[in-house]
N, C-alpha and C positions, 0 to 999 in steps of 0.2 A: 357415170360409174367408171372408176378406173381398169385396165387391165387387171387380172388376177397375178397375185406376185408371190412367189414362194418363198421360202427359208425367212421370211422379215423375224428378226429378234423381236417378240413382243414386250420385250425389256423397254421397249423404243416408246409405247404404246401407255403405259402404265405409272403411276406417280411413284413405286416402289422401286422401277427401275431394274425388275428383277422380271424373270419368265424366260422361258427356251422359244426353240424357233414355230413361225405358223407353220401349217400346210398351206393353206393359199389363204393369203390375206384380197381381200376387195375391198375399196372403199366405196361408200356409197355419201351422195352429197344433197340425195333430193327422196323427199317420200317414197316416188317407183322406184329407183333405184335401190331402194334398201326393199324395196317388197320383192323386186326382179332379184338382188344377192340371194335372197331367202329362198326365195321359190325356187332358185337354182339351184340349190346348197342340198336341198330338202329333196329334188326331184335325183337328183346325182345320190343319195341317201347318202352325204357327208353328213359327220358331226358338226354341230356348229356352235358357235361362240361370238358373243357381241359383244366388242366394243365402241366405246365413245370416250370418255377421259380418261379411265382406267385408274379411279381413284379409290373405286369401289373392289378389287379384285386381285388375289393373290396368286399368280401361275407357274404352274411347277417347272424346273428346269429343265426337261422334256419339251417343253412347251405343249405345244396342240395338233394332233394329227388332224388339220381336219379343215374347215372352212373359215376363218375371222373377217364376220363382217364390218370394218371399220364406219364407223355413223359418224358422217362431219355435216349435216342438215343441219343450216343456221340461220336465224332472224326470227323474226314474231311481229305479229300484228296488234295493235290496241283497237279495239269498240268498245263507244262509251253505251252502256247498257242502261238506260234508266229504268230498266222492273227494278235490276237488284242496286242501284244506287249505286253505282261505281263503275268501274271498267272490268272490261273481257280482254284477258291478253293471252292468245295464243300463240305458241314455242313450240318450235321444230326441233325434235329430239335433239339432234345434236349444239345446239347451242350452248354456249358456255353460261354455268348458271351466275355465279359471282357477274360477270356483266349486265345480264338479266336484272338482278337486284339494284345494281347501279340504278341502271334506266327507270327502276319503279321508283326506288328513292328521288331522284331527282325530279320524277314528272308528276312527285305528291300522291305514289298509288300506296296507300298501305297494307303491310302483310305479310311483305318479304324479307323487313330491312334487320329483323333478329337472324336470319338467315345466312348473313353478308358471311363473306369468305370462302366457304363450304365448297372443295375444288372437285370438277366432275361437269358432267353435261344434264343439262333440265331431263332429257328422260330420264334414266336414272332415278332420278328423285323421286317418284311417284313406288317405283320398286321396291324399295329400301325404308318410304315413309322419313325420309332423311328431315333430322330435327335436331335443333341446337337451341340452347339457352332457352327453354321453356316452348317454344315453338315448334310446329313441324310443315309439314308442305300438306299433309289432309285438312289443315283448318282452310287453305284459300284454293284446292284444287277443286276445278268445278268437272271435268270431263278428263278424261285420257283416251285419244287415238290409236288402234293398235291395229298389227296384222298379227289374225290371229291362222298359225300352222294347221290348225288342225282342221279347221274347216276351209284354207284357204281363202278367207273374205279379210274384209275391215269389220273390226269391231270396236265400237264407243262404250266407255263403262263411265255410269257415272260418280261423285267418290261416295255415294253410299253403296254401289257394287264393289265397288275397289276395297271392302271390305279391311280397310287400315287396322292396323296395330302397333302395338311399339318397334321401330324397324319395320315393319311386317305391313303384308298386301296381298293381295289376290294373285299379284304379276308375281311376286317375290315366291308366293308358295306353288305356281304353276311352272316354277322353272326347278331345270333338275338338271344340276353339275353342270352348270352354267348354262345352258342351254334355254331358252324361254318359249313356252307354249305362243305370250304372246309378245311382241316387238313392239314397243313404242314408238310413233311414227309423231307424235306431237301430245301437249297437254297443254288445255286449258285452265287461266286460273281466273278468279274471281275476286278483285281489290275494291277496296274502300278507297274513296275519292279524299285529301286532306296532308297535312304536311305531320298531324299526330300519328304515333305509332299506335299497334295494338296494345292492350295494355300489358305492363311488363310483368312475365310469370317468376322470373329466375333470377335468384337475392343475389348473386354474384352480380348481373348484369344492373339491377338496380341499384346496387350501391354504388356503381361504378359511374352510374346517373344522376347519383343524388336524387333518387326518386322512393316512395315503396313499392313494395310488392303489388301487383294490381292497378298501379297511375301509369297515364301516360307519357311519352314525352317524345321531342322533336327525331320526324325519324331519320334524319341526319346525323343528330346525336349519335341515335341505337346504333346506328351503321361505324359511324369510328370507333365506338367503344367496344362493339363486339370487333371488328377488325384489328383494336390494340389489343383486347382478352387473347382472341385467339393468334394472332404475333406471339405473345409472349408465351403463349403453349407450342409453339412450333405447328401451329394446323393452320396456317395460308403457304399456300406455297411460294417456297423460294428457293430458286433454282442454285446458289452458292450452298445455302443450308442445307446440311444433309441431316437435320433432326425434320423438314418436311418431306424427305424424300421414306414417304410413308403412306398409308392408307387409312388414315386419319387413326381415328379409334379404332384399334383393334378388337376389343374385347366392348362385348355391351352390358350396359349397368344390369343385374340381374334382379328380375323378380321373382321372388320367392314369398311363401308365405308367414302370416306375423308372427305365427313361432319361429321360425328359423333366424326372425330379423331381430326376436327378443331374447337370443341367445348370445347375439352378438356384443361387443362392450359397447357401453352409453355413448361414446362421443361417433361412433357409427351411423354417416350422414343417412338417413333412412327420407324417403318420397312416396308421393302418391301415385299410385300405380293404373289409375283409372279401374284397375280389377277387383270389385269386393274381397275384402280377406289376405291381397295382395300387395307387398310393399318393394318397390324400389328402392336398389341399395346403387352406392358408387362402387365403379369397379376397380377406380382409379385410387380410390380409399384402401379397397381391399389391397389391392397390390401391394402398398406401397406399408400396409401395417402386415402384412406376410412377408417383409424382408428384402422387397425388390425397391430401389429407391433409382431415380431421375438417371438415366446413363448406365442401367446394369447392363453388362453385356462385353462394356468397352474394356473393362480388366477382368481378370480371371482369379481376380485374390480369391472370392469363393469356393474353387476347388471344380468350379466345375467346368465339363467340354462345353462352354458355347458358342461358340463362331468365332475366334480371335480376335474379337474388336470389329468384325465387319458386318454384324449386326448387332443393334442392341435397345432398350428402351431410351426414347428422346432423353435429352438431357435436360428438358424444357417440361416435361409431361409425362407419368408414368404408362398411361394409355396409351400412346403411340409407339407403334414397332416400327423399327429405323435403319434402313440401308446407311452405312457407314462411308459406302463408297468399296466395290467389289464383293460386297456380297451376294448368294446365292439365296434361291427361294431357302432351301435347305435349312441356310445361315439363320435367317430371319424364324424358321419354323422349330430351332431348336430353342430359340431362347421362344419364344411361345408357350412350348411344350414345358419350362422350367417354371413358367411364371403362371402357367395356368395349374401346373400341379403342385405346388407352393401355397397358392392361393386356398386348393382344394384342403390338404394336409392342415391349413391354421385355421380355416373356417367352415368346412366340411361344405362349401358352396364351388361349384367346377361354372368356372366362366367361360361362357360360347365367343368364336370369333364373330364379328361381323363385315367381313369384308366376304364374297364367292371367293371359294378354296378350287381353286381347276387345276387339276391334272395334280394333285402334291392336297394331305389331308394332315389334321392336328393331332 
């Protein structure tokens, strides 16, 4: 564990590139050591705040008075499981998840390769329920490792405790203003043995497969073609790009019920919500037929105050909110505020963020 270090810009810290200074940042690089940050943080009765790749997280220019535990725990182990016909691969929170995928693609594990790109560390993932192109991470999550605060022990939940939802988790709803009851310390997943993907959910990605909806195909494949999809929306990161110096999605597709989705006009992409009576709508749809199109932000023909060009929506993606280069959370939370109350006025639907909002709110 490193010295505790004060003043660090969590700007440093974050894929947004945006956030004011810590109170005492610690890194932590190994399980005790993020249970020892904690218990420290907790016993001192600081605030506290975790990160790991800060792709998930918006922090206000204040920053954070208070404790940042930095989680850099890396590597994972494979056991080949034969009850469940495949392998057990366990991941130390801090690992980087995009790498993770790699290694299963290539060593024929399937489950994760719809996943490919998605920037941020493996725990994480279980938080947020993080899911792309028809997939999410509760189909292959078998177990998640945590410390849990309140009771100061370790606790194992399994993923029918982990209680998933769209975005949503057990961990997700027991954390409050970024803070988590419990800390992820590692997650286990659970793959199928085989060089075939799972089968594809999401028409975009299979067309781009030359497959249908519901076939499978090589997951090699899935992994470049989602890795070009999401290229060409600006959600892999790259570091010259400043349409990925972002938090991916900002805004999550809304569920709403079938009347609200049958008020909307016909060409309005509408989904299956897994909830009786509940339809998934695009957010990225809505935006962008409420009058915000690919790069609003960067001129002010509109008439309105919002950041001078130093934040704006990607120029690649309507859904992604984008440090321009010198923007402020501020910058970034004004055009927010335009495009979520825009959205609200032309379809009478108010889109939530999903990134954690600290210290600075919408």
């Amino acid at each position: 564990m490193s010295a505790p270090a004060t003043g660090t810009r969590l700007s440093e810290l974050t894929t947004t590139r945006v956030g004011g200074p810590a109170g005492t940042l610690v890194e932590a690089s190994t399980e005790q050591e993020i249970v020892d940050a904690v218990r420290a943080a907790d016993a001192a009765g600081a605030p506290l705040l975790i990160i790991s790749g800060g792709s998930n997280l918006l922090i206000g220019d204040e920053g954070f008075d208070g404790t940042v535990v930095h989680i850099t725990s890396t590597g994972f182990t494979v056991d080949d499981d034969a009850s469940c016909g495949g392998v057990m691969v366990k991941v130390q929170a801090g690992q980087d998840w995009d790498q993770l995928v790699e290694y299963t693609v290539l060593h024929a594990f399937s489950g994760l390769e719809a996943l490919s790109g998605i920037p941020g560390s493996t725990g994480a993932t279980p938080v947020q329920n993080v899911g792309a192109y028809g997939s999410d991470v509760s189909q292959t999550i078998s177990t998640v490792r945590t410390y849990d605060r309140e009771t100061g022990s370790i606790k194992s939940f399994t993923n029918f405790e982990l209680g998933f939802g769209y975005r949503d988790s057990l961990l997700k709803r027991a954390t409050v203003d970024g803070s988590p009851r419990y800390v992820v310390l590692s997650v286990e997943f659970q793959l199928a043995l085989g060089r075939m993907s799972t089968p594809i959910r999401y028409a975009e990605l299979a067309r781009a497969l030359g497959v249908e909806v519901g076939k499978r195909a090589y997951s090699n494949d899935v992994r470049r073609e989602v890795l070009r999809l999401r290229g060409g929306k600006g959600m892999v990161l790259d570091a010259p790009d400043p349409d990925t110096w972002s938090t991916g999605s900002f805004f999550t597709n809304p569920i709403v019920s079938e009347e609200t989705a049958e008020g909307l006009p016909e060409d309005a992409p509408r989904f299956p919500s897994g909830v009786e009576q509940r339809v998934k709508l695009s957010a990225a749809w809505l935006i962008e037929h409420a009058g915000f199109s690919k790069g609003f932000g960067l001129t002010d023909d509109e008439g309105h105050d919002t950041a001078g060009g130093r934040a704006a929506l990607s120029t690649k993606h309507t859904l992604a909110l984008t440090n321009r280069g010198g923007a402020s959370t501020d910058d970034l939370l004004a055009v927010a505020r335009l495009v979520r109350d825009g959205v609200e006025r032309a379809f009478g639907i108010r889109l939530e963020p999903e990134p954690l909002l600290i210290n600075c709110s919408l």
